[in-house]
VOLO-765641 format. One record per residue (C-alpha): residue number from 1; residue in one letter; y, x, z. Coordinates in steps of 0.5 Angstrom, whole numbers. Layout:
N
- vopa|tiro|y|x|z
- NUM|a|Y|X|Z .
...
//
This chain:
391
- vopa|tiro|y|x|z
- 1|x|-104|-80|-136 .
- 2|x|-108|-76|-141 .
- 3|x|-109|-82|-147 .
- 4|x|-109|-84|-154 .
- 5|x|-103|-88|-153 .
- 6|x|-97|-87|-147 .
- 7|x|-96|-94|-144 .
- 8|x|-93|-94|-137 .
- 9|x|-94|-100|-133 .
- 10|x|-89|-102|-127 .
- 11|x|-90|-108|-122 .
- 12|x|-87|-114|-124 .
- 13|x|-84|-111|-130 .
- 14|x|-84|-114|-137 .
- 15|x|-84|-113|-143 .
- 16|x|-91|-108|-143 .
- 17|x|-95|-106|-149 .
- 18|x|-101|-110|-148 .
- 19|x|-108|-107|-146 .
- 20|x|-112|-109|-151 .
- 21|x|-108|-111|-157 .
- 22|x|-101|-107|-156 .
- 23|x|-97|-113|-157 .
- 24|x|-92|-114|-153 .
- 25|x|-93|-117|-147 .
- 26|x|-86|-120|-144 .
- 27|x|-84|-124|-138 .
- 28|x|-86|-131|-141 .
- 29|x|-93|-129|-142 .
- 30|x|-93|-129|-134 .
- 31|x|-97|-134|-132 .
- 32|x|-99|-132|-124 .
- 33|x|-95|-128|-118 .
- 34|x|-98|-127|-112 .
- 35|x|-91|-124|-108 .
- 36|x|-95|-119|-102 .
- 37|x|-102|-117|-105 .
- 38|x|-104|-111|-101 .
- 39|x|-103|-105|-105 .
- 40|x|-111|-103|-106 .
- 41|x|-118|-105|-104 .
- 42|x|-118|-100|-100 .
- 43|x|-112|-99|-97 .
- 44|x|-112|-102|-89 .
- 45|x|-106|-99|-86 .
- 46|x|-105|-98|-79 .
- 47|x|-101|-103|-74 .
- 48|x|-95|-97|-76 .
- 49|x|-96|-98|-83 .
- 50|x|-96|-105|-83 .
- 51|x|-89|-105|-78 .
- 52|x|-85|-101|-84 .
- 53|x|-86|-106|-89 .
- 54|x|-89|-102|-95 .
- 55|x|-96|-105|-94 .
- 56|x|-95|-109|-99 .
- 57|x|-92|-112|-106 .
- 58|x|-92|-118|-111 .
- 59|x|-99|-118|-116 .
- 60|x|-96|-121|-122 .
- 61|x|-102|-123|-128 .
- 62|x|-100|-124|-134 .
- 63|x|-104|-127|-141 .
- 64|x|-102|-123|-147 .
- 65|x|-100|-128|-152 .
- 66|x|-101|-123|-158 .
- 67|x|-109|-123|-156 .
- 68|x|-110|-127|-150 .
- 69|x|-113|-122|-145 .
- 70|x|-111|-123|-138 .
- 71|x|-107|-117|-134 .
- 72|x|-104|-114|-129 .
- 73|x|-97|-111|-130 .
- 74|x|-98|-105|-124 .
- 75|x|-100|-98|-125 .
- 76|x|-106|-96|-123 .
- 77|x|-108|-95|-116 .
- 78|x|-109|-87|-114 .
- 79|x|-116|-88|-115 .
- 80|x|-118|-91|-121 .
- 81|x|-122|-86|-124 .
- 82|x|-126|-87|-118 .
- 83|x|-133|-91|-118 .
- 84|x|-134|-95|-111 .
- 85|x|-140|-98|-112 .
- 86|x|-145|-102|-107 .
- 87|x|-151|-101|-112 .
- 88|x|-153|-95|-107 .
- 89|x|-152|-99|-100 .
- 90|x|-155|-107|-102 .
- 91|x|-161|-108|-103 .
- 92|x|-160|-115|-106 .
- 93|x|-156|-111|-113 .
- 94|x|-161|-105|-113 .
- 95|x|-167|-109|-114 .
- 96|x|-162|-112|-119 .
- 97|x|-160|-105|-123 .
- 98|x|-167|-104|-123 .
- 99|x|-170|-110|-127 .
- 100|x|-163|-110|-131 .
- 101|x|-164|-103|-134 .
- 102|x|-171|-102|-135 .
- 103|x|-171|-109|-138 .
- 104|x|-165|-106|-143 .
- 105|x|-169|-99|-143 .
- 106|x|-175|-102|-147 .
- 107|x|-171|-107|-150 .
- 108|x|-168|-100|-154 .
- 109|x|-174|-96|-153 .
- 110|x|-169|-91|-151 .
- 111|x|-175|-88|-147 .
- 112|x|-174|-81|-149 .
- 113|x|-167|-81|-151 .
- 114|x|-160|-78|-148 .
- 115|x|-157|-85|-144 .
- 116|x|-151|-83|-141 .
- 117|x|-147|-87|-135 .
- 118|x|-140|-88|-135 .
- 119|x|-137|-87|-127 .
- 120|x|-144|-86|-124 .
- 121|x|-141|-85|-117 .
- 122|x|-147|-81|-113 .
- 123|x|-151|-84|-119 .
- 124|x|-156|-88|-115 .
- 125|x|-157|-92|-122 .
- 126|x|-159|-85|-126 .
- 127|x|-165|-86|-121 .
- 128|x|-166|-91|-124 .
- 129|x|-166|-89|-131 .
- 130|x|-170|-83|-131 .
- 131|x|-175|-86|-127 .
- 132|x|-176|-90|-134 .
- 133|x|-176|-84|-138 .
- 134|x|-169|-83|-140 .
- 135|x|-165|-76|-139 .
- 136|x|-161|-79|-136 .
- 137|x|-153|-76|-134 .
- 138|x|-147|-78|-132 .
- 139|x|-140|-78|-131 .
- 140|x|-136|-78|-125 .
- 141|x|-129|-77|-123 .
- 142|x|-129|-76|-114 .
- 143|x|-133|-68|-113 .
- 144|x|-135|-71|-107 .
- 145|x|-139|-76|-110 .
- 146|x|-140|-71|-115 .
- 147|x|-143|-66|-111 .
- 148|x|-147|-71|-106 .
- 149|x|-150|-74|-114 .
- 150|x|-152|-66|-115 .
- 151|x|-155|-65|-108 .
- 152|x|-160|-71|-109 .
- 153|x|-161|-67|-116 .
- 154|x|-158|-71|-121 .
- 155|x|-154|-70|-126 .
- 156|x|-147|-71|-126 .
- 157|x|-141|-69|-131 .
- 158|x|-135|-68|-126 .
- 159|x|-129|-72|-130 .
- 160|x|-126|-77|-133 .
- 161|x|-128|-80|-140 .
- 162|x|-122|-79|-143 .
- 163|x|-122|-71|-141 .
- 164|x|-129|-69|-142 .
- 165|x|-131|-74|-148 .
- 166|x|-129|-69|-154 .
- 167|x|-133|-64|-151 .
- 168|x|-140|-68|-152 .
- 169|x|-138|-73|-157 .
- 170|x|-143|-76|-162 .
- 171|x|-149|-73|-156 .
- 172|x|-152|-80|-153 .
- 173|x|-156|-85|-156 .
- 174|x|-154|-90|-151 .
- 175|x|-149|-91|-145 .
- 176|x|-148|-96|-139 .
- 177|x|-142|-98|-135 .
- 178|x|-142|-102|-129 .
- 179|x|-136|-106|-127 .
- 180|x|-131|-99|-128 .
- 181|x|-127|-102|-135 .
- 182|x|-123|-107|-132 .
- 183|x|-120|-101|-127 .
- 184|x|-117|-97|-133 .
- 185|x|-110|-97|-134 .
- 186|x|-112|-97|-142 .
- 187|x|-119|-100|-143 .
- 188|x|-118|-100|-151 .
- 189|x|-117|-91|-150 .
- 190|x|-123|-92|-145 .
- 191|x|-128|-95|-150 .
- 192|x|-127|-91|-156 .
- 193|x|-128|-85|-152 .
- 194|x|-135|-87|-150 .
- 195|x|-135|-90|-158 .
- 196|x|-134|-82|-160 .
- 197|x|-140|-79|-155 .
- 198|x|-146|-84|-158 .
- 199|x|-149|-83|-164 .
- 200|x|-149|-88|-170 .
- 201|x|-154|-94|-168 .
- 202|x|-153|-92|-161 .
- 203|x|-153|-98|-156 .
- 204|x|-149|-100|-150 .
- 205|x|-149|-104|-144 .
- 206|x|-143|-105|-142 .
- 207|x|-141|-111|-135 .
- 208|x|-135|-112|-132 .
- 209|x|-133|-118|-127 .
- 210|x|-133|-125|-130 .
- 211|x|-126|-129|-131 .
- 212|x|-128|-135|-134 .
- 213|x|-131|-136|-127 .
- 214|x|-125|-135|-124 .
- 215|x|-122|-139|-128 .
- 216|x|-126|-145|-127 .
- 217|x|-127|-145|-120 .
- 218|x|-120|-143|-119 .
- 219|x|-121|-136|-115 .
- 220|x|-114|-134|-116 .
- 221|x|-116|-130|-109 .
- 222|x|-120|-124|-114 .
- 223|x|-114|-122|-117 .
- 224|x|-114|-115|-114 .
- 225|x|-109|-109|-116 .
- 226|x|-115|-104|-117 .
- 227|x|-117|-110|-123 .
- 228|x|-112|-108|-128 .
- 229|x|-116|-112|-133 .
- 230|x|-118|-119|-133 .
- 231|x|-125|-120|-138 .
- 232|x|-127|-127|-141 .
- 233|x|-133|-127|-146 .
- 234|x|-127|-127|-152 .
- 235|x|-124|-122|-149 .
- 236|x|-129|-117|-148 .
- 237|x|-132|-119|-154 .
- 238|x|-125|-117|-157 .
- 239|x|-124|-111|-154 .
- 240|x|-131|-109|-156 .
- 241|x|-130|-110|-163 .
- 242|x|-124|-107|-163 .
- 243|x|-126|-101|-160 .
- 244|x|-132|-101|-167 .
- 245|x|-138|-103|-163 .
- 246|x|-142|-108|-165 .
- 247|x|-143|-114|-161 .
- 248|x|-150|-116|-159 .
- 249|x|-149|-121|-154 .
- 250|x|-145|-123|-148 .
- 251|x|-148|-127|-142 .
- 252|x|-146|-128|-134 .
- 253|x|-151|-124|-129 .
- 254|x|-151|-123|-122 .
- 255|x|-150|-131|-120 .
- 256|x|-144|-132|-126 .
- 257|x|-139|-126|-122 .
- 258|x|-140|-121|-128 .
- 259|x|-141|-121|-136 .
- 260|x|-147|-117|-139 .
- 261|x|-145|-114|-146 .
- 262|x|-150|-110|-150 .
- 263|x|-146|-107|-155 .
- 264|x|-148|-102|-161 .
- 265|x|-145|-97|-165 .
- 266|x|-146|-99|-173 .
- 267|x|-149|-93|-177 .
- 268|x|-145|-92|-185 .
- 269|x|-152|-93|-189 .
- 270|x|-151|-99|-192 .
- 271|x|-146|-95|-197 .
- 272|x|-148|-88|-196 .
- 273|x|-151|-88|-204 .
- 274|x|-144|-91|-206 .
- 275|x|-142|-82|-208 .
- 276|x|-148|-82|-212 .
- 277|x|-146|-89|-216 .
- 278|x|-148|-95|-214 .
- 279|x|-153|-100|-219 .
- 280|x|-148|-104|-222 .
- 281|x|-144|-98|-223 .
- 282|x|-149|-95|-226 .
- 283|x|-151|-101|-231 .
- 284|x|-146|-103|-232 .
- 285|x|-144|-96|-234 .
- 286|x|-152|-96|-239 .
- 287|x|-148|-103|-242 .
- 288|x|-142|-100|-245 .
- 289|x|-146|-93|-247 .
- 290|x|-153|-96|-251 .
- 291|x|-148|-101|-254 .
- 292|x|-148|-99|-262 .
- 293|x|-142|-103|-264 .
- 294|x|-135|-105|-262 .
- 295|x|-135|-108|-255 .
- 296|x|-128|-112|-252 .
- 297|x|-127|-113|-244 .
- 298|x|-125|-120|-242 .
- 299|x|-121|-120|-236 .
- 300|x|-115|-115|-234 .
- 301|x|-117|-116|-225 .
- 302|x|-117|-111|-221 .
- 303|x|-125|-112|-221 .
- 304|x|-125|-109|-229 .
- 305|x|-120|-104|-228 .
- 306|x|-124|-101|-222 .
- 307|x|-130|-100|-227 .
- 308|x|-127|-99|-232 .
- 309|x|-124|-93|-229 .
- 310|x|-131|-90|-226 .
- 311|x|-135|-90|-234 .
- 312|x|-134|-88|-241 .
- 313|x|-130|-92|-244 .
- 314|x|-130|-89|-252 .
- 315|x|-134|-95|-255 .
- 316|x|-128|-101|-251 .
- 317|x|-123|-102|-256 .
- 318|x|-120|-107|-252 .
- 319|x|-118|-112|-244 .
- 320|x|-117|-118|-247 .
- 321|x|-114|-122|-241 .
- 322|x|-110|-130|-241 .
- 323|x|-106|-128|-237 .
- 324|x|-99|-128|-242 .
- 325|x|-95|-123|-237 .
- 326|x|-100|-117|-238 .
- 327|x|-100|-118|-246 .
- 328|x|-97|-111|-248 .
- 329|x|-99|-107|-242 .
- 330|x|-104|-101|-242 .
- 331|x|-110|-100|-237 .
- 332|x|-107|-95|-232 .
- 333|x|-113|-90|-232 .
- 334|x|-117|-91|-240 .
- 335|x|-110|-93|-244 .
- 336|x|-113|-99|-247 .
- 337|x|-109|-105|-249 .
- 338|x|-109|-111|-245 .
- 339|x|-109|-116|-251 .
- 340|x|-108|-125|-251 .
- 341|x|-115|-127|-253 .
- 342|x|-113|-129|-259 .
- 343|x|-111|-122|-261 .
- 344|x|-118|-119|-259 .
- 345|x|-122|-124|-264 .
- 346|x|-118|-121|-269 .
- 347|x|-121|-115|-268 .
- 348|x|-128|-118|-269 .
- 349|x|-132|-114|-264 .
- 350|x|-139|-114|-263 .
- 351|x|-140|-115|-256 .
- 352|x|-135|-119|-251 .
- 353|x|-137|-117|-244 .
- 354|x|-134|-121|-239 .
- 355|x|-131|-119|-232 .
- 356|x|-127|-126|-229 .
- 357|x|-130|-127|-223 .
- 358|x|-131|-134|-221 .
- 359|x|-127|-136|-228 .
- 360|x|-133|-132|-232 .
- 361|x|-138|-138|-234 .
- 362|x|-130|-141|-236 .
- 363|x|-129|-137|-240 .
- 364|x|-136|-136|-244 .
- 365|x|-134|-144|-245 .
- 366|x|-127|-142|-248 .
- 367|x|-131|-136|-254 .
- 368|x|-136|-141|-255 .
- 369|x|-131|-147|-256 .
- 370|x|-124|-145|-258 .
- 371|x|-125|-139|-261 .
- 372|x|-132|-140|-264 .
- 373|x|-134|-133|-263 .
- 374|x|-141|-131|-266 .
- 375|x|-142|-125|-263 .
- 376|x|-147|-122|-256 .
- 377|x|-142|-125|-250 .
- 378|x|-145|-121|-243 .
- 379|x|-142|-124|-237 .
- 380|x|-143|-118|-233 .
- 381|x|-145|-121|-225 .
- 382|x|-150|-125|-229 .
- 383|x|-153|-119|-233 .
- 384|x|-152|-113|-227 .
- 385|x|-157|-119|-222 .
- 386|x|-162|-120|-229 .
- 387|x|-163|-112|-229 .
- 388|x|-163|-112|-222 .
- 389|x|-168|-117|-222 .
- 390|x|-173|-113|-227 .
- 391|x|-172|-106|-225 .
//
């Protein structure tokens, strides 16, 4: 099994990684076992077969304890890479895709943009995206469905996610993937493949069947080997979010048989300028340097010591903290002395910034109070949001 994780699955076996979380998932976690399913959806065998006795075995559905996602314990069927769709055949769910997609399509204003389907069969649903505008490619594991795709002028990458995604990652900006993860034997492996071949702000539209309904409505008559994976609307947010998409919503389509996730890949620009210096950096950094006198820090935390460490610190003579147990310790990047505050009036400096977080206005009470200190006292998160207030 080519995958980012060996996991091996074994009928009515336990305990197993889980598919989604890796928690190990062990005989108390089974929750429902059919003795005799059938081996596949599509295996009918003949009256022979049948007389032999190896038509079918048990089907155990286990709940993970570590994240709660329902499964199967079996090895995938021999055609798990495979798409079996009616998409092509009733004209009840075409008419569906279409208004689906197309809805989708403009919703993104991904007309234009590189749409990727993954397990597209034929591609009977890259008709529809290309008809909207999209360039529209797929991909599918069975070369007979590949080359009827092809022949109808489609196109159509042969393979599998999980083997061809390094060869086109970071390529779309969106995907699709109808009622196809709940066949993989690692669902997790499988949407970070996908993940890998969108581009940041890339958005996805992901369905699998709905067990929530099945759950209400009692259908334990659902379970089927092909479904190695069970999805809720917890768990398929879980799962999503696990693979790094953000998750846009979740509804029930298609009567409530499926769940609907529009998923987005997040971009990094929200701390893109942190290389350059941030504004707190760099005020901080103006307070320390334009200050013509003495200056002493109250609060030795982690929150000082960072900024410390990231600005020139020749105008500090000190880390006041009240803390008794970091008395007589150095500031592991400047070598400054962390003092009792008692210590640091003594020194009689000019300016007292102060950086205690939620303490900091406690703290001003303290100078002002016990130690009746007259100098200029800054607390630091108050002085960063007036300058970035006036700038």
């Amino acid at each position: 099994m080519n995958a980012f994780v060996d996991m091996h699955f074994i009928d009515s076996c336990a305990p197993f990684p889980c598919r989604v979380c890796h928690f190990p998932v062990t005989v108390a976690d089974q929750i429902f076992t059919i003795p005799r399913a059938p081996l596949s959806a599509q295996y009918l065998p003949s009256a022979s077969q049948f007389a032999e006795g190896v038509t079918a075995k048990p089907l155990c559905l286990y709940s993970c304890s570590g994240c709660g996602h329902y499964q199967l314990s079996s090895e995938p069927v021999h055609y798990w890479r495979e798409v079996i769709t009616a998409a092509g055949l009733s004209p009840a769910i075409g008419s569906f895709r279409a208004t689906q997609l197309r809805e989708w399509l403009v919703e993104n204003r991904l007309q234009g943009k590189a749409v990727l389907e993954v397990g597209c069969g034929a591609g009977h649903l890259l008709d529809i995206l290309s008809s909207s505008g999209v360039q529209a490619e797929g991909i599918e594991f069975n070369d007979v469905s590949v080359k009827r795709g092809r022949e109808s002028g489609r196109c159509i990458r042969q393979g599998y996610i999980l083997d061809v995604y390094k060869d086109i990652k970071g390529h779309y900006d969106g995907f699709v993937c109808i009622n196809f993860l709940e066949h993989a034997p690692e669902p997790l492996t499988f949407l970070r493949a996908i993940f890998a071949c969108c581009r940041p702000g890339a958005v996805g539209l992901l369905e699998v069947p709905n067990f929530n309904k099945d759950i209400a409505e009692s259908k334990s008559y659902n379970l089927i080997r092909d479904h190695l994976s069970y999805f809720t609307d917890r768990s398929l947010r879980l799962i999503c979010l696990l693979a790094g998409f953000e998750v846009l919503s979740i509804r029930e389509c298609w009567h409530g048989n499926d769940l609907e996730a529009k998923l987005r890949v997040p971009t990094k620009s929200q701390i893109s300028n942190w290389q350059q210096g941030t504004p707190t950096i760099q005020i901080f950094s103006d307070l320390v340097c334009s200050e013509p006198g003495r200056i002493a820090v109250w609060g030795a935390s982690h929150q000082a010591l960072t900024l410390l460490a990231m600005v020139a610190t020749d105008n500090v003579l000190c880390i006041a903290d009240s803390a008794p147990f970091k008395h007589g310790k150095v500031d592991p990047v400047c070598g400054l002395p962390i003092i009792a505050p008692a210590d640091m009036i003594a020194m009689d400096p000019d300016l007292i910034i102060i950086i205690a977080a939620g303490y900091s206005f406690e703290v001003k009470r303290v100078l002002e109070t016990q130690y009746k200190f007259s100098g200029r006292v800054v607390i630091l998160d108050e002085f960063i949001q007036d300058q970035m207030r006036s700038s």
